[in-house]
C-alpha positions as CSV (number, residue, x, y, z in Angstrom):
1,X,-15.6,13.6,-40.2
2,X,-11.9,12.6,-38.5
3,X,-11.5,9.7,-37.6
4,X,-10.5,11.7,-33.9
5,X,-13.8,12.7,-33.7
6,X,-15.9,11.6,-30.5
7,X,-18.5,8.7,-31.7
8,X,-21.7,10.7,-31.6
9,X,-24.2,7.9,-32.7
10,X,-25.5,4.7,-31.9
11,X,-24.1,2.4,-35.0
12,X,-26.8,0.5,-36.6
13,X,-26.5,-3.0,-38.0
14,X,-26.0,-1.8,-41.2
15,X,-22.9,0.5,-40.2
16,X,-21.5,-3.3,-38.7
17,X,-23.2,-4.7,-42.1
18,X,-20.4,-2.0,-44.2
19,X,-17.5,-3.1,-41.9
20,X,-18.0,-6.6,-43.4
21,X,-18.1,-5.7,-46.6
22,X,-21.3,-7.8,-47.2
23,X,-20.7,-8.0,-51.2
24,X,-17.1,-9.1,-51.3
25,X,-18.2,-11.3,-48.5
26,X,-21.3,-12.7,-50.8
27,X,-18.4,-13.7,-53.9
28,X,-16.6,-15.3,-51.8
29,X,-19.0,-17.6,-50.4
30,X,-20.3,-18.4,-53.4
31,X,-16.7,-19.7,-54.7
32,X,-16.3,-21.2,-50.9
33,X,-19.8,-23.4,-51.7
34,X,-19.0,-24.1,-55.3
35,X,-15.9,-25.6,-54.4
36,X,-18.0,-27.5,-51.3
37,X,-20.2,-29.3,-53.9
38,X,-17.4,-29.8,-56.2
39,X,-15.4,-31.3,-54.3
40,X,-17.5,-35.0,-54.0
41,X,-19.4,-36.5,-56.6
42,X,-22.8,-36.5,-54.3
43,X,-24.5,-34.1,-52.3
44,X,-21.7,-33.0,-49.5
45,X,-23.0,-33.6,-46.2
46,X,-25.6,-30.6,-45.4
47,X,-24.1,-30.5,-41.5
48,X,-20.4,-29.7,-42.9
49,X,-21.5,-27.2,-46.0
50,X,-23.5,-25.1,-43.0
51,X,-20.8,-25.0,-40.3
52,X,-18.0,-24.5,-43.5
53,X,-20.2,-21.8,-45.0
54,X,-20.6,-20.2,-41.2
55,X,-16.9,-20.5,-40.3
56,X,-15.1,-19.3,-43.5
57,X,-17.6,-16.3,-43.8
58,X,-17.3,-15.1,-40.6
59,X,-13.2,-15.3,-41.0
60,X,-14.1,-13.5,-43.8
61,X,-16.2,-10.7,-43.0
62,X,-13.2,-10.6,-40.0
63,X,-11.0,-9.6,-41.9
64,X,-12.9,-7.3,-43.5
65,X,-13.4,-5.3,-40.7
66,X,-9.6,-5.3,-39.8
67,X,-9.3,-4.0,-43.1
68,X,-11.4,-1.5,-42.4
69,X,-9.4,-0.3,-38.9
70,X,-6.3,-0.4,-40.6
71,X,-7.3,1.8,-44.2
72,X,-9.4,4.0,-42.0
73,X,-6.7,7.1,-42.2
74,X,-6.5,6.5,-46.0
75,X,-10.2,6.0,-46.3
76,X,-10.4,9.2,-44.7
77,X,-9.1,11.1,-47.6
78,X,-10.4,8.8,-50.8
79,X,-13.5,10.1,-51.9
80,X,-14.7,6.4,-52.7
81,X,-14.4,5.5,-49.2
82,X,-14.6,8.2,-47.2
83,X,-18.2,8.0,-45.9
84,X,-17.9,4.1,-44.6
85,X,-18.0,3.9,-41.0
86,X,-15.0,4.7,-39.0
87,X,-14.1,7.5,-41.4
88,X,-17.6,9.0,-40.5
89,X,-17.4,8.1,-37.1
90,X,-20.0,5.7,-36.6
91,X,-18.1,3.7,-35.1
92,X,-15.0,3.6,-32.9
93,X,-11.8,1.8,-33.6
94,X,-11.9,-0.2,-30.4
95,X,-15.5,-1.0,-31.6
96,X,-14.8,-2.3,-34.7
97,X,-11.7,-4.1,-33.5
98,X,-13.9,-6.5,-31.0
99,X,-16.4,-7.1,-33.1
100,X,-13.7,-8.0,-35.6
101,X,-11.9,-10.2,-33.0
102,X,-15.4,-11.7,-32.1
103,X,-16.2,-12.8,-35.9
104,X,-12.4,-14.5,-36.3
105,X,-12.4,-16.3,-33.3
106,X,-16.0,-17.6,-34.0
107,X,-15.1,-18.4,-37.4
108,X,-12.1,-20.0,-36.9
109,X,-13.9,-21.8,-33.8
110,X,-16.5,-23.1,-35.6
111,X,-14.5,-24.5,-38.7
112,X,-12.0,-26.3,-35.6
113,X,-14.3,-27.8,-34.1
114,X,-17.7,-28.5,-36.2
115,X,-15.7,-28.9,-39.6
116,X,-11.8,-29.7,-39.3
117,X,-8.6,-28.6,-38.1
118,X,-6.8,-28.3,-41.9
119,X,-9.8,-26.1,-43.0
120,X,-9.3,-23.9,-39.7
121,X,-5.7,-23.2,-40.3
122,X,-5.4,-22.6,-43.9
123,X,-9.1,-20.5,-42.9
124,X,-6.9,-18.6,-40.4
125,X,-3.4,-18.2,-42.4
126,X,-5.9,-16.9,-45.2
127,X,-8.0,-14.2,-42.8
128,X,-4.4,-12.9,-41.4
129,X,-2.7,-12.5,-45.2
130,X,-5.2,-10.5,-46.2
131,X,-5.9,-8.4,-43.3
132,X,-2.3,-7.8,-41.7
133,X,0.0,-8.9,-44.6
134,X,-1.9,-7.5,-46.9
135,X,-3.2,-4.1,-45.8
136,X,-0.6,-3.2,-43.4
137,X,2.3,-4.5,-45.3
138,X,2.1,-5.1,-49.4
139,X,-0.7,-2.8,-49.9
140,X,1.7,0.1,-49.0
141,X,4.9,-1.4,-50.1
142,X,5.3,-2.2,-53.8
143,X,2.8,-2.5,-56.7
144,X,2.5,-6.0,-57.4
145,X,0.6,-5.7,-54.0
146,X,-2.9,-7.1,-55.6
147,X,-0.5,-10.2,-57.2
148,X,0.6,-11.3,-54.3
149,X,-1.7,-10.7,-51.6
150,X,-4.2,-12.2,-54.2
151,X,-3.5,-15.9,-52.2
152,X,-5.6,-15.0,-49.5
153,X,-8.6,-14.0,-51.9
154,X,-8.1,-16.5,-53.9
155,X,-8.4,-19.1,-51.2
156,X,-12.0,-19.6,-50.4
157,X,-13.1,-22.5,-52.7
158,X,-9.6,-24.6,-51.6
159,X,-11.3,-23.6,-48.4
160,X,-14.7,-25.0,-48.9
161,X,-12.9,-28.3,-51.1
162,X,-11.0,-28.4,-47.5
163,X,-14.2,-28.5,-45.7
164,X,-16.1,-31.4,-47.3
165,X,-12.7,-33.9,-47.9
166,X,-10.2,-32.7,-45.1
167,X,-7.2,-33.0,-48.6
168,X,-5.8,-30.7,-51.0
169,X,-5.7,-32.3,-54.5
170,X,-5.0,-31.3,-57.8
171,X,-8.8,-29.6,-58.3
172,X,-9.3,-27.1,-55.9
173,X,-6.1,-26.0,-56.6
174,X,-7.3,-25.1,-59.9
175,X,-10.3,-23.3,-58.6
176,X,-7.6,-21.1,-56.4
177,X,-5.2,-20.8,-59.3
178,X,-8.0,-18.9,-61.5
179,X,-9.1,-16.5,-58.9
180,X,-5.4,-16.0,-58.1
181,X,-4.9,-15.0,-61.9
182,X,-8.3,-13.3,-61.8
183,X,-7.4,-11.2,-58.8
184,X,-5.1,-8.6,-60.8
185,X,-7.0,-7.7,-63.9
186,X,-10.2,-7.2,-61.6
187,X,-8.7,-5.0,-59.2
188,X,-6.2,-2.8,-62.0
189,X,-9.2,-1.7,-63.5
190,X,-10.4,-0.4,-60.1
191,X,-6.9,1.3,-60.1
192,X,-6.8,2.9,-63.4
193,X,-10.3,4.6,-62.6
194,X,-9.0,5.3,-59.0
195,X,-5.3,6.5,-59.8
196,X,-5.7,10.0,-58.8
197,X,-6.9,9.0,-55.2
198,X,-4.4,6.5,-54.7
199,X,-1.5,9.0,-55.4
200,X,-3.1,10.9,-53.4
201,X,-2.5,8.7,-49.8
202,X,0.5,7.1,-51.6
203,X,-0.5,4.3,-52.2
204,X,1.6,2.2,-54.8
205,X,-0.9,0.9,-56.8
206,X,0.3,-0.2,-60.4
207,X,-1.2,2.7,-62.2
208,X,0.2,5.0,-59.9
209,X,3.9,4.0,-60.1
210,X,3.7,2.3,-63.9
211,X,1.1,4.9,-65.3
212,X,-2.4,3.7,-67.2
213,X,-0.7,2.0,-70.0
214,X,1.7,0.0,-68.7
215,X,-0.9,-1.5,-66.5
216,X,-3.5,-1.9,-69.4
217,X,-1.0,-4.3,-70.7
218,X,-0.3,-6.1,-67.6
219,X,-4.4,-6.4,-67.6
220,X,-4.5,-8.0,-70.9
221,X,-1.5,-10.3,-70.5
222,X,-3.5,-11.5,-66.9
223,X,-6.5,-11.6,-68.8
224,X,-4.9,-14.4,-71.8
225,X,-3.2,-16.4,-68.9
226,X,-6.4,-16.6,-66.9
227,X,-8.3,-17.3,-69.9
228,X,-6.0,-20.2,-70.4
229,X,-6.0,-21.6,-66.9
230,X,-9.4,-21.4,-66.8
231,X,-9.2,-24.4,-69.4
232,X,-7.7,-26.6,-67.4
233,X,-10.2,-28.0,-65.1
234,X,-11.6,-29.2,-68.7
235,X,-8.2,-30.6,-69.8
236,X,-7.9,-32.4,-66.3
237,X,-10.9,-34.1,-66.6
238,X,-12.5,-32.2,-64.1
239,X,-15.3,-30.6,-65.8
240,X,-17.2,-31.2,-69.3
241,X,-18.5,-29.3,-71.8
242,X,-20.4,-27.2,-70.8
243,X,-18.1,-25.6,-68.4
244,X,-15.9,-25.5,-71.4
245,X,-18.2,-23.4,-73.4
246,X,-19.2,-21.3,-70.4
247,X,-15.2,-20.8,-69.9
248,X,-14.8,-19.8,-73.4
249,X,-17.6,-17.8,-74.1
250,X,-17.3,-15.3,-70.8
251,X,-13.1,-15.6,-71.7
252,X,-13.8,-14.1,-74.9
253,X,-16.0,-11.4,-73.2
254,X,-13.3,-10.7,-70.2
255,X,-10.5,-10.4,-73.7
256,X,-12.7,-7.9,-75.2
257,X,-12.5,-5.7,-72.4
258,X,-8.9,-5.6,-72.0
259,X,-8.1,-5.5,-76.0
260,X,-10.6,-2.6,-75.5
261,X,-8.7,-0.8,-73.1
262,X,-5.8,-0.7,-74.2
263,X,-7.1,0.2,-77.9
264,X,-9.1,2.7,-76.7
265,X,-7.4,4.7,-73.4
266,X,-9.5,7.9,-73.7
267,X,-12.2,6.3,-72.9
268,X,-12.9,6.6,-69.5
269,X,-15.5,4.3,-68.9
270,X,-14.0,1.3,-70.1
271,X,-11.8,0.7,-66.7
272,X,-15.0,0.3,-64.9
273,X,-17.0,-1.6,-67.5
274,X,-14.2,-3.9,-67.4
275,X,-14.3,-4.3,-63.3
276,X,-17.8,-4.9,-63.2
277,X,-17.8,-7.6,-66.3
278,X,-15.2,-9.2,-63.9
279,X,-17.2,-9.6,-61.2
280,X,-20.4,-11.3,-63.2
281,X,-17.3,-13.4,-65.1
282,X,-16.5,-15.1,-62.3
283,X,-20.1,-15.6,-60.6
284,X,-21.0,-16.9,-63.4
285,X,-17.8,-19.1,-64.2
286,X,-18.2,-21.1,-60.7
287,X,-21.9,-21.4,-61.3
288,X,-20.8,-23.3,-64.6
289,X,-18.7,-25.2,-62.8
290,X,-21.4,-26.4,-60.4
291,X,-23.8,-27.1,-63.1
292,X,-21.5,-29.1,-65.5
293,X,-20.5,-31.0,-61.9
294,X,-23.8,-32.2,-61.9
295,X,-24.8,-32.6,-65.6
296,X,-22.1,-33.4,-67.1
297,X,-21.4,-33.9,-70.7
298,X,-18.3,-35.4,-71.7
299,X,-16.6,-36.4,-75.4
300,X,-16.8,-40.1,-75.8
């Protein structure tokens, strides 16, 4: 369906439910929370992990919907996304764009005034980098797009460290340096599998302007540099053990992927294999991190 077409149905709270891109929206709250807990030695205060958790994922599901009004002509023509909601018709532009405006400014509201104003601002810098900078701008404009518009997905556990100590210290600048560096290789893999319908609405997308192998090697030299940052919490003295054997043990999995890749291009598969191994590498990489927080074990 156009997106000119006249709205025919009554959207349903799932249609809203697609505009916030619930699963994106679930991965970053669980890095937002992780970096909550991690960021004091105790339990963090249950009043300030419930209004953080409320205000940074409602900025986020915000700016998922902007996303949304401002890909909708491109979404129109990618297969992948061309039955989500405004494509379709479900619901209108102006729709979507107050119940976008409604989640931000309840978000960023909420963090203000129940949590603290350095969370709400860095919250709000985060929400408009990734849903004007981003997708109007970068997204369009060159093919490092996903490198450097990475900062505003990579900011959610600084954002829930923010929350619980009202600072910015050395750790949860870690946390947002290894979704930073994650951020490429997970979405290049997308690309490669996707390069066909990104030419398509021109979109510069690395694969598109750089071809498959050129950006299978930029995956695998990502993939070494994140497995090395993600050492450093260890080497800090922010984590034990066991977060240093869950680090190593999912980097060597994340490295197989990429080595496989590039060794073996004609298999089609692999770009997708590799996106989805992303996605469980770093669910499961903060989930380390929250266990070793609490049971540690260091070398004496």
């Amino acid at each position: 369906m156009s997106t000119t077409e006249t709205i025919s149905n009554t959207p349903t709270i799932g249609d809203f439910l697609v505009l916030c891109k619930i699963k994106v929206v679930a991965l970053i709250m669980l890095t937002a929370v992780v970096g909550m807990f991690l960021a004091t030695p105790e339990l963090p205060p249950l009043q300030l992990v419930i209004l953080g958790s409320i205000g940074i994922a409602f900025a986020s599901c915000s700016a998922a919907v902007f996303n949304h009004i401002i890909d909708q002509k491109i979404d129109n023509e990618m297969h992948r996304t061309s039955n989500r909601p405004l494509p379709e018709g479900k619901i209108s532009s102006q729709t979507a764009f107050i119940f976008g405006a409604t989640l931000g400014v309840i978000g960023i509201g909420v963090l203000l005034i129940g949590v603290n104003v350095l969370t709400a601002i860095l919250t709000f810098f985060a929400l408009i980098g990734y849903a004007v900078f981003y997708t109007m701008y970068l997204k369009r404009a060159t093919p490092q797009n996903i490198v450097i518009g990475g900062a505003a997905g990579a900011a959610p556990p600084l954002l829930g460290w923010t929350a619980i100590t009202n600072s910015i210290t050395l750790e949860p600048l870690l946390l947002f340096a290894i979704i930073f560096i994650w951020t490429p290789p997970h979405f290049w893999a997308l690309a490669i599998h996707r390069q066909k319908e990104y030419a398509k609405v021109n979109i510069p997308m690395l694969p598109v302007t750089h071809g498959h192998y050129f950006t299978r090697i930029q995956i695998l030299l990502y993939t070494v540099l994140l497995v090395i940052i993600t050492l450093m919490p260890y080497l800090v003295g922010m984590s034990g053990l066991i977060y240093l054997a869950g680090a190593v043990v999912l980097g060597i999995g994340y490295l197989y992927y990429s080595i496989e890749m590039l060794r073996r291009p004609e298999d089609i598969t692999l770009p997708m294999k590799s996106f989805g191994y992303s996605i469980n590498y770093l669910m499961i990489l903060f989930v380390v991190l929250l266990i070793d927080h609490y049971y540690p074990i260091m070398v004496r």
